[in-house]
Structures are given as structure tokens and as C-alpha cells.
C-alpha positions in Angstrom: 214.8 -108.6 -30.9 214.9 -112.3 -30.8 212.5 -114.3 -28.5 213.3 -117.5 -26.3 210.3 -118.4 -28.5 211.7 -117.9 -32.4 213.2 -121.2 -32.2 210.3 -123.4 -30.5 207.8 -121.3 -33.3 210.1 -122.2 -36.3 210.0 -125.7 -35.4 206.6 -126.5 -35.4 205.9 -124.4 -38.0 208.6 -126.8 -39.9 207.1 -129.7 -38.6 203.4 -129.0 -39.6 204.5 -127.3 -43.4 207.2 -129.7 -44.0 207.2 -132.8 -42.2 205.7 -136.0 -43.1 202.5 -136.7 -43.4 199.4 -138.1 -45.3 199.2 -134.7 -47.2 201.7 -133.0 -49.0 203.7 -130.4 -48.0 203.0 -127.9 -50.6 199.6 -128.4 -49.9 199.9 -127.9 -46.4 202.2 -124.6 -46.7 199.1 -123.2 -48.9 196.3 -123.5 -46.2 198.6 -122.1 -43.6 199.3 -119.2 -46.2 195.3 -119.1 -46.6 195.4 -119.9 -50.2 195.0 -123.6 -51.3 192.2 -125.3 -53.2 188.9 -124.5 -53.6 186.9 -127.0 -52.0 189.1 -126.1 -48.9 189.1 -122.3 -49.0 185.4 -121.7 -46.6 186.9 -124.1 -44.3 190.7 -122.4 -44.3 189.0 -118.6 -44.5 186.8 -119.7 -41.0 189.5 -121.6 -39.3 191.7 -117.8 -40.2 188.5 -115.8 -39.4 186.4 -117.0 -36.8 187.8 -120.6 -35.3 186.0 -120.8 -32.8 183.0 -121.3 -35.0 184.2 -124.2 -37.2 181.9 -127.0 -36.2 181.3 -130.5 -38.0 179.1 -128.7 -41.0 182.3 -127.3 -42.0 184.0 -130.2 -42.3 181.4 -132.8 -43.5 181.4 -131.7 -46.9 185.1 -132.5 -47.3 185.1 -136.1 -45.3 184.5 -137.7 -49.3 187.7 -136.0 -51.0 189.8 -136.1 -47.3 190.9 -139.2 -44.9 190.4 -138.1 -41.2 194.3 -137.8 -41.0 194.6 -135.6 -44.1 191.9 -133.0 -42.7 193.4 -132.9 -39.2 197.0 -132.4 -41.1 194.9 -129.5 -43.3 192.9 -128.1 -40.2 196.3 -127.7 -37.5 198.0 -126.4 -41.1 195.4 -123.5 -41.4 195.8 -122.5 -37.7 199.3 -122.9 -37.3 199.5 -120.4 -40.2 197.1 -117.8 -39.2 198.3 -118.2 -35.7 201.5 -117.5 -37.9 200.3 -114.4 -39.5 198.9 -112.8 -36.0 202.0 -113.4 -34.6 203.7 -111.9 -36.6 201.1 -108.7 -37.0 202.0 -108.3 -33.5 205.2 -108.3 -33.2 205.3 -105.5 -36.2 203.1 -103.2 -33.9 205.5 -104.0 -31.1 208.4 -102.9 -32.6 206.9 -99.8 -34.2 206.2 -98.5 -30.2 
């Protein structure tokens, strides 16, 4: 069943993966998948994991290959999607009551 939600969801989902920005898209729809490129993935796998815990020792290494912008664009990328995915999870179980 469709929630007064879907719509707000799928529009900031399309604006994070696929709006402008100072990182690609594709790039950006691969972190929220939880996939991207290596020097990302501990950052991606602890934003998906435990979020809470991301501090700046999980960041600094990246601040040489990454602007500010482009790790803010990755970082709200990689929570948008596992925020995604949980969502999702949930609404699984949901339906399955």
C-alpha cells in the first residue's frame, strides 16, 4: 500500500543520486548502494553499519582525494541509501504480517 511518504522519499532520493553536484551521479548511486570505490568503502560500510560512530578519523584520510563538497555529497549519498535499504527491509516485514 502506497504511503503519503513514497513521493517525498523518491524525491530526495532523486535529488541526492541524480541531481547536480560536485560528484558524479554514478558515483553517488554506488555509495548509496554500498558499493563504490575502495578508498571509500570503510567510510560507506560505517556510515551503513554503525553511523553514529563515524567521527573525523574516518574522514581525514579521504580530505586529499575529496573537496569538502564532494565528501558531504558522498557521506548524505551513503545514508540516504542505507536509510534506503532499511526502509525498505521494513516495509517487507510489514507487509508479510
Amino acid at each position: 500500500m502506497p504511503s503519503r511518504h513514497d513521493a517525498l522519499q523518491r524525491a530526495t532520493l532523486s535529488a541526492v543520486l541524480n541531481g547536480p553536484g560536485h560528484t558524479s551521479a554514478t558515483l553517488r548511486q554506488s555509495v548509496a548502494r554500498g558499493d563504490g570505490p575502495a578508498d571509500l568503502a570503510g567510510l560507506v560500510q560505517r556510515i551503513r553499519t554503525e553511523p553514529s560512530s563515524v567521527t573525523d578519523v574516518d574522514v581525514d584520510p579521504l580530505r586529499g582525494r575529496y573537496t569538502e563538497d564532494q565528501l558531504f555529497e558522498l557521506i548524505v549519498a551513503a545514508a540516504v541509501g542505507a536509510a534506503h535499504d532499511r526502509r525498505t527491509a521494513a516495509l517487507l516485514v510489514l507487509e508479510g504480517l
